[in-house]
C-alpha positions in Angstrom: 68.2 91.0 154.4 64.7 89.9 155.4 65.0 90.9 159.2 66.3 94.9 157.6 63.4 94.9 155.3 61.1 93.9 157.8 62.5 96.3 160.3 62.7 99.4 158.1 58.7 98.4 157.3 57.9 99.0 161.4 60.4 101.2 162.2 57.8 104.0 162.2 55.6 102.5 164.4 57.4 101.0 166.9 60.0 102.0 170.0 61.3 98.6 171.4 62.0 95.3 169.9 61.7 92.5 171.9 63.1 89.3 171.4 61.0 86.2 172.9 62.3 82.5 172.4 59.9 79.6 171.6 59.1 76.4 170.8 57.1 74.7 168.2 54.2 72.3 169.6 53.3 70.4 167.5 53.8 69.5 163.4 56.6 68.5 161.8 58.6 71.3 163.4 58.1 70.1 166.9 60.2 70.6 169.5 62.0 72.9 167.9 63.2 76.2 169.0 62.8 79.7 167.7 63.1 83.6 168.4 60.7 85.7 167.4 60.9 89.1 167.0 57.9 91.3 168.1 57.5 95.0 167.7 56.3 97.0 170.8 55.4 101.2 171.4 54.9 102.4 174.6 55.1 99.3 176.7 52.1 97.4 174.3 52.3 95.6 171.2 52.7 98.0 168.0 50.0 98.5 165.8 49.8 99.2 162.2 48.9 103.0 161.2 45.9 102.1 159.6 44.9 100.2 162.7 41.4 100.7 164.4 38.9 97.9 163.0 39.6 95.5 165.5 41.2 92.7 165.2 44.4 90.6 164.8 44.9 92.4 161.6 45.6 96.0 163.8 48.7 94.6 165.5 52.3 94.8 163.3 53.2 91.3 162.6 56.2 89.8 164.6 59.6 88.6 162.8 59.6 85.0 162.6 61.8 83.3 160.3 61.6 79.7 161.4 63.0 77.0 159.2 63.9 73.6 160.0 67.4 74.1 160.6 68.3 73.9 164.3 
């Protein structure tokens, strides 16, 4: 339910969905793997519609929803 209600928040501002696989450095999570989800439109990373400051805080956040099951 949290991956619908995150996609249905940037489904407005995004065209492509790409899914990139990862792994924690360092922490308690280390060494662990993950997918994260990030929004793209036209080929670059989506922005939010009030974007324009500058700033991390323009780009839509990607869908992450690490735990510490493997």
């Amino acid at each position: 339910s949290h991956l619908l209600e995150w996609m249905n928040r940037v489904k407005d501002t995004t065209d492509e969905f790409r899914v990139c696989l990862g792994m924690y450095p360092d922490g308690e999570q280390a060494g662990r793997l993950t997918a994260i989800i990030w929004p793209y439109k036209n080929g670059q990373p989506a922005k939010k519609p009030t974007a324009g400051k500058g700033g991390d805080d323009d780009f839509e956040d990607p869908f992450n929803e690490g735990s510490l099951t493997p």
